[in-house]
N, CA, C, O and CB atoms as a CASP TS submission, in Angstrom:
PFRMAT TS
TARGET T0000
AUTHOR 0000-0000-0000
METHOD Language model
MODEL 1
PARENT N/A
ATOM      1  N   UNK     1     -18.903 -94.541 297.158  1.00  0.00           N
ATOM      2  CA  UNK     1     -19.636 -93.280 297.059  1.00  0.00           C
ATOM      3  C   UNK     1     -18.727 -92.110 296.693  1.00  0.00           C
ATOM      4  O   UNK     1     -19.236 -91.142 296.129  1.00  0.00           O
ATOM      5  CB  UNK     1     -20.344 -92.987 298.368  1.00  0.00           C
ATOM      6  N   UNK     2     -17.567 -92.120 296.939  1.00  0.00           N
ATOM      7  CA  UNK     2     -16.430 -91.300 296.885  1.00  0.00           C
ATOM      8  C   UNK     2     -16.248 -90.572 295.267  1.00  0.00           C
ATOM      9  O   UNK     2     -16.156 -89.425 294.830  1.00  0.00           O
ATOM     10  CB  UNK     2     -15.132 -92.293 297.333  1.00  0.00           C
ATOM     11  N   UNK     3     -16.258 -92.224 294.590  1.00  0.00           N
ATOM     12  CA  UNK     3     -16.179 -92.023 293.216  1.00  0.00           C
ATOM     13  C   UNK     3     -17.354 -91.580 292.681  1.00  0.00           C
ATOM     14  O   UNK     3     -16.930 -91.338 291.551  1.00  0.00           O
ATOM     15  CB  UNK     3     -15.790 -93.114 292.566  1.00  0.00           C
ATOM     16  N   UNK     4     -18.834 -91.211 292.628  1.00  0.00           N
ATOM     17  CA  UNK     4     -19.304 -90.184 292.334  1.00  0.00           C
ATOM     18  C   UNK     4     -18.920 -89.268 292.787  1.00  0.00           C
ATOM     19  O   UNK     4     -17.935 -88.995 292.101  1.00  0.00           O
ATOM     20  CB  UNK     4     -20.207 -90.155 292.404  1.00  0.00           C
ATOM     21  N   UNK     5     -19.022 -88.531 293.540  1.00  0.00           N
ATOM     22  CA  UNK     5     -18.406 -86.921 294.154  1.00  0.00           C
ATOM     23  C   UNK     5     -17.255 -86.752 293.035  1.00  0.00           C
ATOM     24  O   UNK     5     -17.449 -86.090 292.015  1.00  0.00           O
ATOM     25  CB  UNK     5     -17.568 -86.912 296.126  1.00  0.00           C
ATOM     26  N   UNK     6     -16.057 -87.399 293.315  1.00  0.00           N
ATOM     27  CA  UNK     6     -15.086 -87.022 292.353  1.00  0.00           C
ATOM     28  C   UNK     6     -15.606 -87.141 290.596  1.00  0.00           C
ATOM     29  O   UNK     6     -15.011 -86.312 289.907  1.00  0.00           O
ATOM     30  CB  UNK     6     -13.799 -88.030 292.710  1.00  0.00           C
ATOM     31  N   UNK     7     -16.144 -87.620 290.170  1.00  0.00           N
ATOM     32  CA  UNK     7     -16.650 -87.427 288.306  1.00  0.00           C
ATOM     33  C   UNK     7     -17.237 -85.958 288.513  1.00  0.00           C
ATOM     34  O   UNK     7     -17.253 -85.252 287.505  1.00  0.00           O
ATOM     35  CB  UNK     7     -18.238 -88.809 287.503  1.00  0.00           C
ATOM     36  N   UNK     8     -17.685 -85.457 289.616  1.00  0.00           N
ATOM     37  CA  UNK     8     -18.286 -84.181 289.587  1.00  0.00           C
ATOM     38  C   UNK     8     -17.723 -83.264 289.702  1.00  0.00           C
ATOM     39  O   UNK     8     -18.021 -82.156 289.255  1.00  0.00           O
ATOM     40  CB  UNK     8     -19.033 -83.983 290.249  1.00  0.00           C
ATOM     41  N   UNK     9     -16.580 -83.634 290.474  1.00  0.00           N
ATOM     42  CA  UNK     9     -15.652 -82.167 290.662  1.00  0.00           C
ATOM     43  C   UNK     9     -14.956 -82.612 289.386  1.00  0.00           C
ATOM     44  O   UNK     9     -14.746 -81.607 288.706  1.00  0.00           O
ATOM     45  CB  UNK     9     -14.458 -81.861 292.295  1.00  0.00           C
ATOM     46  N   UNK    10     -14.529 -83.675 288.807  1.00  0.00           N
ATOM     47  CA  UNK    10     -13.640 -83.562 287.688  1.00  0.00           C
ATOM     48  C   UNK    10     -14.568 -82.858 286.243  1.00  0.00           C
ATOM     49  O   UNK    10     -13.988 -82.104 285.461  1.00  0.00           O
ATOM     50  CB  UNK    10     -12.999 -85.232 287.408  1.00  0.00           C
ATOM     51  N   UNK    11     -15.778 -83.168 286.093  1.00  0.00           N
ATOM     52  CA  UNK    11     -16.532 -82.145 285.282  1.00  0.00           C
ATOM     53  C   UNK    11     -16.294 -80.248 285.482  1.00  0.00           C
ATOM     54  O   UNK    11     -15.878 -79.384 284.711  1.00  0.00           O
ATOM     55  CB  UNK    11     -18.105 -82.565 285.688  1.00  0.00           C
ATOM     56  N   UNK    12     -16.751 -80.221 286.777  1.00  0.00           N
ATOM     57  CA  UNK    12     -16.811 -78.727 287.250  1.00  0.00           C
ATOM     58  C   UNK    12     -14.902 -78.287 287.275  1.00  0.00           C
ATOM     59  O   UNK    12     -14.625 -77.108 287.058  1.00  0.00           O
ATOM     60  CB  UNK    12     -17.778 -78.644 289.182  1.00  0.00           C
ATOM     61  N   UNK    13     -13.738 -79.285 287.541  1.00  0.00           N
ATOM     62  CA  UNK    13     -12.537 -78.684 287.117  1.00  0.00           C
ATOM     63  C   UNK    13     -12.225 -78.458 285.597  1.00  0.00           C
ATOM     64  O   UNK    13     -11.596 -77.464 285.235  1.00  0.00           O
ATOM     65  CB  UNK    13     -11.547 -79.451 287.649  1.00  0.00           C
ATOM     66  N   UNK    14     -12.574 -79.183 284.922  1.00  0.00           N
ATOM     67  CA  UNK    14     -12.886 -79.348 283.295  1.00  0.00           C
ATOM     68  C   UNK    14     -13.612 -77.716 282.826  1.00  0.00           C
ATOM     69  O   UNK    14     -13.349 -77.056 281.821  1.00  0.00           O
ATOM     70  CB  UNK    14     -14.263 -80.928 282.991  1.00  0.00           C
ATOM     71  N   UNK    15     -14.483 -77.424 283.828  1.00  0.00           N
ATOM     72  CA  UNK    15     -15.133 -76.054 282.928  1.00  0.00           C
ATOM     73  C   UNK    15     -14.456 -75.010 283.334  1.00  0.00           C
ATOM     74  O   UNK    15     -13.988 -74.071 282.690  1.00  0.00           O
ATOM     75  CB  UNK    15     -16.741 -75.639 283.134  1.00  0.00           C
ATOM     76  N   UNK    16     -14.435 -75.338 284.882  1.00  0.00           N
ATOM     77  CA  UNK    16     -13.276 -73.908 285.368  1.00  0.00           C
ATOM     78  C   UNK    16     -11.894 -74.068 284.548  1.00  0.00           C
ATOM     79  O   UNK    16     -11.705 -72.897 284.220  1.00  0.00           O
ATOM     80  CB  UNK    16     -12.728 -73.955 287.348  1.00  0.00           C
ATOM     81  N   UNK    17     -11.152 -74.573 284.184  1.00  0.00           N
ATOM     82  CA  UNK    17      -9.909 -74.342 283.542  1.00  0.00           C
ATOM     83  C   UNK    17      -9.998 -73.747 282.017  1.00  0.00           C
ATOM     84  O   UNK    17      -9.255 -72.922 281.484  1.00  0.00           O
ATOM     85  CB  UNK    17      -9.172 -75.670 283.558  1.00  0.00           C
ATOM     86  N   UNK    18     -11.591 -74.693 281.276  1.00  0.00           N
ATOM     87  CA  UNK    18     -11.563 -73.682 280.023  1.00  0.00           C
ATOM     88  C   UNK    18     -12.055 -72.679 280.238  1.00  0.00           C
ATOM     89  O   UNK    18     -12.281 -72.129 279.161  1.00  0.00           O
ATOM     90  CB  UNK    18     -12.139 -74.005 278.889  1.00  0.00           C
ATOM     91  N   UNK    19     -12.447 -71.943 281.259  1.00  0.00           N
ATOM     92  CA  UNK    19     -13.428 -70.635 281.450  1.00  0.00           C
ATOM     93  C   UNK    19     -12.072 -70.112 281.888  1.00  0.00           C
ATOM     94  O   UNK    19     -12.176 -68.928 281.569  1.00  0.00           O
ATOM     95  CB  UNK    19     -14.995 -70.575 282.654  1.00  0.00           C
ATOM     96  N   UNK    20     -11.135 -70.221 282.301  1.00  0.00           N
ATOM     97  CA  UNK    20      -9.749 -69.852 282.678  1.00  0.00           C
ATOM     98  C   UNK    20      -8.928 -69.540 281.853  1.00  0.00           C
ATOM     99  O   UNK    20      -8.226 -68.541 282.009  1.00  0.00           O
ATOM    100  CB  UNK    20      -9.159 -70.657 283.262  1.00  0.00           C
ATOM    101  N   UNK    21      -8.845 -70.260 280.885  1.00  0.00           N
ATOM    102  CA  UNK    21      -7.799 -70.052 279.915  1.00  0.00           C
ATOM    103  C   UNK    21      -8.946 -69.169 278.368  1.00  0.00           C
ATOM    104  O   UNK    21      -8.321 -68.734 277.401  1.00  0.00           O
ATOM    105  CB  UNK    21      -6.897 -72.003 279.522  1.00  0.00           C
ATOM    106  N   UNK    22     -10.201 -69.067 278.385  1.00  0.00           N
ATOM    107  CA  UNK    22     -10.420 -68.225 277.521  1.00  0.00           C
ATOM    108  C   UNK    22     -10.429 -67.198 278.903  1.00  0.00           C
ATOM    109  O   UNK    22      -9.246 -67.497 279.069  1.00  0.00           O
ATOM    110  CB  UNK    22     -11.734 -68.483 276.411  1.00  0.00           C
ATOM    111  N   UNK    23     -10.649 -66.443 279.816  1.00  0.00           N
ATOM    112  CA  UNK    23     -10.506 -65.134 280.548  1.00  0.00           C
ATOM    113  C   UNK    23      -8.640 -64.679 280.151  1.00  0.00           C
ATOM    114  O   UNK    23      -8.256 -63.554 279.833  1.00  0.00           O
ATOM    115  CB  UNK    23     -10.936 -65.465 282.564  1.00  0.00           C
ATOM    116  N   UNK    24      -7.827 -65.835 280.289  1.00  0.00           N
ATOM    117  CA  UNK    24      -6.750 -65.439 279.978  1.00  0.00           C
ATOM    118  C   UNK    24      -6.171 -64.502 278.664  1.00  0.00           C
ATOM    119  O   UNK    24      -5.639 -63.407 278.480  1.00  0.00           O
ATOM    120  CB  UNK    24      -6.317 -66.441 280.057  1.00  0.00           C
ATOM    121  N   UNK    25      -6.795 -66.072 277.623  1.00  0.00           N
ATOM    122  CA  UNK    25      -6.708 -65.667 276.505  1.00  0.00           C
ATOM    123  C   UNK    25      -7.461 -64.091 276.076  1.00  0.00           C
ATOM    124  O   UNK    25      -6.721 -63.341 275.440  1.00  0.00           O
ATOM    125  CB  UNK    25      -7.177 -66.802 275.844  1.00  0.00           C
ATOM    126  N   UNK    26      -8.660 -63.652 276.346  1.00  0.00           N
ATOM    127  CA  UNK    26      -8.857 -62.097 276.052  1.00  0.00           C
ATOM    128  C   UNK    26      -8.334 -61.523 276.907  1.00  0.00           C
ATOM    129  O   UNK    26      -8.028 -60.431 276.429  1.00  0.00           O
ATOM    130  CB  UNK    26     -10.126 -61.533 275.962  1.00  0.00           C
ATOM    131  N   UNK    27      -7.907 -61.596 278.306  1.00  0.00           N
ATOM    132  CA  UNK    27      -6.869 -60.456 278.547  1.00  0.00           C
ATOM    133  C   UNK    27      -5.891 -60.311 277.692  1.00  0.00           C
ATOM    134  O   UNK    27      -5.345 -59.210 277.628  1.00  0.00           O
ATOM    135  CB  UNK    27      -6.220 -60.542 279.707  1.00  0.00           C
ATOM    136  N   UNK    28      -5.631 -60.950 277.191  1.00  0.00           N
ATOM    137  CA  UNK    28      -3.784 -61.181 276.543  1.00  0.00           C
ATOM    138  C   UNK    28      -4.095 -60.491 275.541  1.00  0.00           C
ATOM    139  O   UNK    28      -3.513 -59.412 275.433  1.00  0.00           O
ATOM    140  CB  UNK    28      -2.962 -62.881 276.016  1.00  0.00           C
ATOM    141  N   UNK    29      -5.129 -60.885 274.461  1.00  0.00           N
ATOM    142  CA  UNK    29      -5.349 -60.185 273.520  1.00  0.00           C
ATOM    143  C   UNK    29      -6.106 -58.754 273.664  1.00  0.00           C
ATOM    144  O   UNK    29      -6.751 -58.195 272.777  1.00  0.00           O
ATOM    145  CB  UNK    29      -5.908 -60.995 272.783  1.00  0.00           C
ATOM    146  N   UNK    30      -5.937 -58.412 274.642  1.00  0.00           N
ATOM    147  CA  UNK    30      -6.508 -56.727 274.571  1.00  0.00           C
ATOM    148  C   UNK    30      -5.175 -56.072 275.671  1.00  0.00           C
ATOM    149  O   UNK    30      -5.172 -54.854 275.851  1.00  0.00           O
ATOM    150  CB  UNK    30      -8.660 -56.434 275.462  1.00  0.00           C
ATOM    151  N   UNK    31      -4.167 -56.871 276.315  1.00  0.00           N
ATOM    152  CA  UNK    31      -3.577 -56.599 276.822  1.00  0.00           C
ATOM    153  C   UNK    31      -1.964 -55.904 275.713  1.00  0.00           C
ATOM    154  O   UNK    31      -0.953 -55.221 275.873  1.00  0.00           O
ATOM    155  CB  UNK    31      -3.733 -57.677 277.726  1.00  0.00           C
ATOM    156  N   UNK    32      -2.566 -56.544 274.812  1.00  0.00           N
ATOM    157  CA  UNK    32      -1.277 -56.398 273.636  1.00  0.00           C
ATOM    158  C   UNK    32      -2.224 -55.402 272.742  1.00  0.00           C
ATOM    159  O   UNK    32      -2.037 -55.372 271.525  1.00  0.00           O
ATOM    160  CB  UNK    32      -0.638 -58.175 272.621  1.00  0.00           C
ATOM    161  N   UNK    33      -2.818 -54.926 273.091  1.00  0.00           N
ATOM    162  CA  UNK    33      -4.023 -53.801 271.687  1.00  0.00           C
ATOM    163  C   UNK    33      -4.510 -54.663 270.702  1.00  0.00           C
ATOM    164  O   UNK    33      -4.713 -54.328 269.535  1.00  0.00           O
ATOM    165  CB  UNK    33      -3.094 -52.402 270.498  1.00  0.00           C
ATOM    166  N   UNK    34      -4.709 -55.851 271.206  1.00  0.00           N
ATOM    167  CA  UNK    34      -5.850 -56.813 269.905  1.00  0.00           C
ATOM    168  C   UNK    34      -4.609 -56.901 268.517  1.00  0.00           C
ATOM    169  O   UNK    34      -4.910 -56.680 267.344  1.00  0.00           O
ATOM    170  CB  UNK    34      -7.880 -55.448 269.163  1.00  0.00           C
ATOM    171  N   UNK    35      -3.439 -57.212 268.922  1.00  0.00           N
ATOM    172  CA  UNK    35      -2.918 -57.544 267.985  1.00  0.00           C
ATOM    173  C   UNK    35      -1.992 -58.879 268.269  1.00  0.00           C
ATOM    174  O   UNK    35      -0.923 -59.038 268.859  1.00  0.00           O
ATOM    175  CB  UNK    35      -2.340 -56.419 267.526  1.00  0.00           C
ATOM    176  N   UNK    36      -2.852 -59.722 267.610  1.00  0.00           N
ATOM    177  CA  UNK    36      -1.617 -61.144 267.915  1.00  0.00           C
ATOM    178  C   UNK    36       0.051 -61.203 266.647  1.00  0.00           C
ATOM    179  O   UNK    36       0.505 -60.783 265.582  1.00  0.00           O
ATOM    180  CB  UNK    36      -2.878 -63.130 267.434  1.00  0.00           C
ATOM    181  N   UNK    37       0.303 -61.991 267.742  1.00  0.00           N
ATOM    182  CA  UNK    37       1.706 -61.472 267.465  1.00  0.00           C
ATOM    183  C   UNK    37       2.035 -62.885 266.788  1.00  0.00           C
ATOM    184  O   UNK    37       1.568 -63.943 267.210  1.00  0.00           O
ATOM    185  CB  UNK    37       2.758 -60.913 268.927  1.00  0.00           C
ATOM    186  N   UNK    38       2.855 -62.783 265.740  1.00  0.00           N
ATOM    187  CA  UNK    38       3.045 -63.846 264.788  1.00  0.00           C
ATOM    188  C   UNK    38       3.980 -65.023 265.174  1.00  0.00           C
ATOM    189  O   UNK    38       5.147 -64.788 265.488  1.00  0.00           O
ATOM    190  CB  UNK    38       3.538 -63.251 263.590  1.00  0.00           C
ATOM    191  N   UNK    39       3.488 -66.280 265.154  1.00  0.00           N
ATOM    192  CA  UNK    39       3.696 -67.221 265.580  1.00  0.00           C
ATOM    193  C   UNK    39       5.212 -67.739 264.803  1.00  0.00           C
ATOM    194  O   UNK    39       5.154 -68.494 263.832  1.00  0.00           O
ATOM    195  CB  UNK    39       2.439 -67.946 265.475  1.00  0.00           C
ATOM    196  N   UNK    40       6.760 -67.168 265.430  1.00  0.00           N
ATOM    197  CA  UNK    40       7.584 -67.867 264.423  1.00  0.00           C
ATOM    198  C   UNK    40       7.873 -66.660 263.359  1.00  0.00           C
ATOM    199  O   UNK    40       7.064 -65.733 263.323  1.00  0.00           O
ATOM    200  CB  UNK    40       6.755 -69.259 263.729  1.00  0.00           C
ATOM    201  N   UNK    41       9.026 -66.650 262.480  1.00  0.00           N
ATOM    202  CA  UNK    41       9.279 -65.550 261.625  1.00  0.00           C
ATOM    203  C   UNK    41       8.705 -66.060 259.808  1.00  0.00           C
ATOM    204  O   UNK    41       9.099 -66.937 259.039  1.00  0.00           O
ATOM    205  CB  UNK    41      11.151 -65.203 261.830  1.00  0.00           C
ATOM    206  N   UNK    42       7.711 -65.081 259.720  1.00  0.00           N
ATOM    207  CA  UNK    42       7.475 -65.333 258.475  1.00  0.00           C
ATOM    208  C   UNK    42       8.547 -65.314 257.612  1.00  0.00           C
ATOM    209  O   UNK    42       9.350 -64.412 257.851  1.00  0.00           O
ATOM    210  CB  UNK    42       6.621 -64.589 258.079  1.00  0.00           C
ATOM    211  N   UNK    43       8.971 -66.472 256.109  1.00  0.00           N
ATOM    212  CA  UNK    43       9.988 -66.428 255.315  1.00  0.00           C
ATOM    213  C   UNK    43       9.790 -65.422 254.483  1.00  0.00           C
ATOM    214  O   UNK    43       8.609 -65.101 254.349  1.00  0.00           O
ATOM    215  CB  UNK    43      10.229 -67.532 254.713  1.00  0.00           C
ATOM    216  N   UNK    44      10.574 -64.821 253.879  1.00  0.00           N
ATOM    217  CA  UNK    44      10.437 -63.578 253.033  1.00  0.00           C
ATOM    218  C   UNK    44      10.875 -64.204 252.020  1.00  0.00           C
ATOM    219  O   UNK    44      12.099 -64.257 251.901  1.00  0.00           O
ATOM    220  CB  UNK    44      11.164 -62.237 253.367  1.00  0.00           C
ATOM    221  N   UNK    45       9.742 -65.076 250.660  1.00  0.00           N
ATOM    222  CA  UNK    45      10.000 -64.895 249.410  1.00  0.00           C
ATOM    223  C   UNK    45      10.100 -64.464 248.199  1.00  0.00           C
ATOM    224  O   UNK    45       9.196 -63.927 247.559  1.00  0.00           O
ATOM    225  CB  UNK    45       9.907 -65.134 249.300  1.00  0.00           C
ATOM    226  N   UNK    46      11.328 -64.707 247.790  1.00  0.00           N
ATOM    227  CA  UNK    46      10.922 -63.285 246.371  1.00  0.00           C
ATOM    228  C   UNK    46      11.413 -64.875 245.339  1.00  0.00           C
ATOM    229  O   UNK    46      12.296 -65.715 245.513  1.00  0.00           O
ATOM    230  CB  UNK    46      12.597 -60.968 246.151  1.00  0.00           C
ATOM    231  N   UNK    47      10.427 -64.720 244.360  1.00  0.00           N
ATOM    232  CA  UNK    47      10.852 -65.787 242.886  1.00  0.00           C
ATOM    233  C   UNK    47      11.395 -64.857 241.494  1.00  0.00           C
ATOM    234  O   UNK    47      10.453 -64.304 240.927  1.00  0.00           O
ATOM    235  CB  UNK    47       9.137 -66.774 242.234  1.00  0.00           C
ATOM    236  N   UNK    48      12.731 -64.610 240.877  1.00  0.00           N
ATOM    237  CA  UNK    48      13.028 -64.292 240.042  1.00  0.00           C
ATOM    238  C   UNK    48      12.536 -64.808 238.618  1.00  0.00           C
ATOM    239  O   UNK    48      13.330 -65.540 238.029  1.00  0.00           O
ATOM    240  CB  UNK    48      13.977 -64.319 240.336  1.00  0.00           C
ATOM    241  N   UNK    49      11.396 -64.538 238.026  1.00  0.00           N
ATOM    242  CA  UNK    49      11.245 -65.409 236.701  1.00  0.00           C
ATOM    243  C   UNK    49      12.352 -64.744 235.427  1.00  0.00           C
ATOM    244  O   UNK    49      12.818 -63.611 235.545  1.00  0.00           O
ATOM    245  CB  UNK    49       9.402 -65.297 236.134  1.00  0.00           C
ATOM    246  N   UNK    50      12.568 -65.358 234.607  1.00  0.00           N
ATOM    247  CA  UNK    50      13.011 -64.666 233.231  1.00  0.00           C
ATOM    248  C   UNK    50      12.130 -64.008 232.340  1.00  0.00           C
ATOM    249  O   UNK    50      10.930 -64.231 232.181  1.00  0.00           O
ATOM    250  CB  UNK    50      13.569 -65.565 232.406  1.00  0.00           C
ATOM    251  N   UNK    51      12.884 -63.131 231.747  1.00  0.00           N
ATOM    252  CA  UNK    51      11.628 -62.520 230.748  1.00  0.00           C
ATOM    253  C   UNK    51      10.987 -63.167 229.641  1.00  0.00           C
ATOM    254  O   UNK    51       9.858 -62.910 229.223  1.00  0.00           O
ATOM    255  CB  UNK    51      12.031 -61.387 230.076  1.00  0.00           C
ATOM    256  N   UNK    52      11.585 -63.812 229.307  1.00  0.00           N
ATOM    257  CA  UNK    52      11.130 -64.882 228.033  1.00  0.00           C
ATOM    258  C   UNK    52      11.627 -64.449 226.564  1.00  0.00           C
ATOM    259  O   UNK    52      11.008 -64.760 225.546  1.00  0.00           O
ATOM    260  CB  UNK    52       9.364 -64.964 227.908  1.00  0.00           C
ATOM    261  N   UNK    53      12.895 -63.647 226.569  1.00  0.00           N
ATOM    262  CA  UNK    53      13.148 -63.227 225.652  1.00  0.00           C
ATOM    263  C   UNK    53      14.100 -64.074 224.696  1.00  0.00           C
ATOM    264  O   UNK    53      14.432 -63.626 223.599  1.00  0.00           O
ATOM    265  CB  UNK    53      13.464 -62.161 226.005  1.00  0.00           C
TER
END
């Protein structure tokens, strides 16, 4: 009998953690002024072509 009870709390821990981590996630993002912050440093490319002369 045990093992029903537990599939139920493991459902209801399943929703509380994603209802957790999106409450997180919009604090964070209004905690920073709604600006996410870039994952890693964008590469800065520049391509030199020739003129074709």
């Amino acid at each position: 009998m045990s093992g029903e009870k537990s599939g139920g709390n493991t459902g209801l821990g399943i929703l509380v953690g994603a209802i957790l981590v999106l409450v997180v996630g919009i604090a964070y993002y209004l905690f920073t002024g709604g600006d996410v912050p870039p994952i890693g440093d964008e590469p800065e490319i520049q391509i030199d072509l020739p003129d074709g002369n």
